[in-house]
Structures are given as structure tokens and as C-alpha cells.
C-alpha positions in Angstrom: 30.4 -31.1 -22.4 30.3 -27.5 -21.3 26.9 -27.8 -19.7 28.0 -31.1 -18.0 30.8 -29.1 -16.6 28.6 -25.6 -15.2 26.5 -28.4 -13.6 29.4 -29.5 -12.1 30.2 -26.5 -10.8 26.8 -25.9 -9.6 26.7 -29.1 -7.7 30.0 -28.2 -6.1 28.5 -25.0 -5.1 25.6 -26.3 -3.7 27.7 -29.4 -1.3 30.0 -26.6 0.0 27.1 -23.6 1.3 25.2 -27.2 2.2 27.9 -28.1 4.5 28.8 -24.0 5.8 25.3 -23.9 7.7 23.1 -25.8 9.0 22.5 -29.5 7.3 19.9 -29.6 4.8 18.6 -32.4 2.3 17.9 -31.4 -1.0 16.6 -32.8 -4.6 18.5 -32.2 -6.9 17.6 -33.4 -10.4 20.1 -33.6 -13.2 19.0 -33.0 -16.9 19.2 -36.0 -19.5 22.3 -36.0 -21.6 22.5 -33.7 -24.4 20.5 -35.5 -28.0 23.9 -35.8 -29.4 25.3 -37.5 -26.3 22.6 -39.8 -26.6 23.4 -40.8 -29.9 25.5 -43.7 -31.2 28.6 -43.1 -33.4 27.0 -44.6 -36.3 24.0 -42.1 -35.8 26.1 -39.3 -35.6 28.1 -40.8 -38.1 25.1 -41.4 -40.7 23.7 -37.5 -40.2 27.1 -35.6 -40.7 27.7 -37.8 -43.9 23.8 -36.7 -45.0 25.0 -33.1 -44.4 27.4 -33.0 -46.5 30.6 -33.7 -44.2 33.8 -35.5 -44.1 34.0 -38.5 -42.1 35.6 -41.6 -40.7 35.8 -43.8 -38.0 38.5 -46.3 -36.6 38.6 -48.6 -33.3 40.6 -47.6 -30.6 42.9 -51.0 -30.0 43.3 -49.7 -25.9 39.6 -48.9 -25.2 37.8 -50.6 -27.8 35.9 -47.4 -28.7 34.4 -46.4 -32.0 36.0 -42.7 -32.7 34.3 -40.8 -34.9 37.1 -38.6 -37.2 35.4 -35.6 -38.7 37.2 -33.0 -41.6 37.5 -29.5 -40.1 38.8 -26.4 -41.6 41.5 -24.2 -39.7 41.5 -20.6 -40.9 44.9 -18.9 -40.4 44.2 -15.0 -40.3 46.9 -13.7 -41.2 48.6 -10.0 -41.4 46.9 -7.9 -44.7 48.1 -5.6 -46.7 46.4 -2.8 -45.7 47.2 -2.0 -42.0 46.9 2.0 -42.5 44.1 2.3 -40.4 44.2 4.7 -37.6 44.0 3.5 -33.8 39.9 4.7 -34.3 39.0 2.8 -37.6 41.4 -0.5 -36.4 39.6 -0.7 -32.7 36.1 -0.3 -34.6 37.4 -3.3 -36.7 39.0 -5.6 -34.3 35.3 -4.8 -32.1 33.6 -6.3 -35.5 36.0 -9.2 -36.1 35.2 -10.1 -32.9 31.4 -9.6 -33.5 32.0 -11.9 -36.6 33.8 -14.6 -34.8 31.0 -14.6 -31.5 28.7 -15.1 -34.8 30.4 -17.6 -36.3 30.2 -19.6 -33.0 26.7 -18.8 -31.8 25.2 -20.0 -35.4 27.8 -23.3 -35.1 29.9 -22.5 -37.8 33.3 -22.1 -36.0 33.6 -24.0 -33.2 37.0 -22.5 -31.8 39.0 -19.0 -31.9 41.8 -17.2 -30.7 44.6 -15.1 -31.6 48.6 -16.2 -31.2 50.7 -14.7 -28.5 53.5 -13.3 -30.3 53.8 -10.7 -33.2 54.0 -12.7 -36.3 52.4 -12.6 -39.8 49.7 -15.5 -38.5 47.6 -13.5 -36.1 45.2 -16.1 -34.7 42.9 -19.2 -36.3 39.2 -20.2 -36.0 37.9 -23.9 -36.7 35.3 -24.2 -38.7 33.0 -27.0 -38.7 31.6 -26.7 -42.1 31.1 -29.7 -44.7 33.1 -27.9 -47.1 36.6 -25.7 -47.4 34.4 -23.0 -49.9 32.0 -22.7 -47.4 34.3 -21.9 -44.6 36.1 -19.9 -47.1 33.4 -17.6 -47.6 32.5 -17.3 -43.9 35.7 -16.1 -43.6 36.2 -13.8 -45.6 32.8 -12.2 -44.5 34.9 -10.8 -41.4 35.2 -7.4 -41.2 39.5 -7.2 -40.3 39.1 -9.6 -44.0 37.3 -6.9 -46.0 39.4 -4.4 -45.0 42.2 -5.8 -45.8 43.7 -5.7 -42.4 43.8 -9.8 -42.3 44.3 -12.4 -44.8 43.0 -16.0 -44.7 44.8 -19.1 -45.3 42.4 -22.6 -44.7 43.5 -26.0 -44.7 41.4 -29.2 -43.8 42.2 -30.7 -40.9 40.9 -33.7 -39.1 39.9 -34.3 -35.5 38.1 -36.9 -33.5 34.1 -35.8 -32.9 33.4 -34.3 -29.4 36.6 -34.5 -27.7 37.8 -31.8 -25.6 40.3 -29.5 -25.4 42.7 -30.1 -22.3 
């Protein structure tokens, strides 16, 4: 979805300095859909069971569609018991956590991040999109602000439907 929307932009880009100058014709050749776009829900549906994940699927009664419902895990990081650290050693660890988390992502293991607004005990949650709660357990607690005791993680499953966006 992301790259569908950088092309977008890109295309956008290109019609507006097309019509700034002079008029110009030009080819412009879109990439095929992504392999998982091109996949049917029962394919997708048939390769996330085989990896080990949660799955179901229901028809939508106003569009007819097939939506594809796959288990999640949402990690609440929440405030540790050691918060001791000087403004040094906690800027070194938030720069890790967020080393951790850009991992998480790149590798496909967390598929969303962020911390909350205010100043409560929940400090922020990642998604993880693991076939298991242990695994994203221990992926978890392999971040840095976890180890140190500066954050806490709570996980609960949670569902959602496959490859819908945020708004």
C-alpha cells in the first residue's frame, strides 16, 4: 500500500512540473502489484495458517468481500522499575529502543510502533505480527529500555483484518 501511495505521489509530481513548462508527453510505466496483492485470500489464507499463524475469514454482507482476520500481538511498554538512569545512560537507551523497534520492523516482526501522548504508566505499543504470543514475547523483551528495566511489557492477542490500513 505504501509503495502504491509514493507512486502516487510521484505521479502527482510529475502532472504538476508537466503542466509548469512547456507540454511534454511521457511514458510512464507503473510496476505490477505487489506478490501479495496478487494473491487471493485463500492463498494468503493457506500460507499464514502453514506458518504457524492465527486465522479467519468472514464475508462482508455490504461488499461481498472475503476478509481475511489475522491474530496479532499488541505489546504495552510500560513504565519499569528501574528509572535511575541519568539523562546520559536513558538517551543512549531510548536511541537503542528505537534501534530495536526500526529492527523489529525492517525484519517484519512488528508491523507498527509509537509511544502515547501523555505521561502515564503505558508508554507506547508495538504490533507484532508473529504466529505466536511467546514469540513476540521474547522479541520484546530483547529491547534494550526492557533489559534495563526502564520498561515493562504487557502482550495481549489481538485481531485485525489482513492488509487494511490505518486512516
Amino acid at each position: 500500500m505504501e509503495k502504491y501511495l509514493n507512486l502516487y505521489c510521484l505521479f502527482s509530481l510529475l502532472v504538476l512540473a508537466g503542466s509548469c513548462g512547456e507540454q511534454k508527453t511521457a511514458d510512464i510505466t507503473l510496476p505490477a502489484p505487489t506478490e501479495e496483492l496478487q494473491k487471493s485470500s485463500a492463498q494468503l489464507k493457506q500460507e499464514l495458517v502453514e506458518k504457524g499463524f492465527q486465522v479467519f475469514d468472514y464475508v462482508d454482507t455490504k461488499t461481498a468481500d472475503t476478509v481475511l482476520m489475522q491474530q496479532y500481538f499488541i505489546a504495552f511498554l510500560k513504565r519499569g522499575p528501574n528509572r535511575s538512569q541519568g539523562k546520559a545512560e536513558a538517551d543512549s537507551l531510548q536511541t537503542l529502543h528505537l534501534e530495536h523497534l526500526g529492527r523489529m520492523y525492517d525484519l517484519g516482526y512488528a508491523d507498527i510502533s509509537g509511544p502515547f501522548g501523555d505521561d502515564g504508566d503505558i508508554r507506547g505499543i508495538t504490533i507484532y505480527n508473529t504466529p505466536t504470543l511467546e514469540m513476540a514475547d521474547s522479541l520484546a523483551n530483547l529491547d534494550p529500555m526492557v533489559k534495563s528495566g526502564r520498561l515493562v511489557i504487557e502482550i495481549h492477542p489481538w485481531w485485525a483484518a489482513k492488509g487494511f490500513p490505518l486512516r
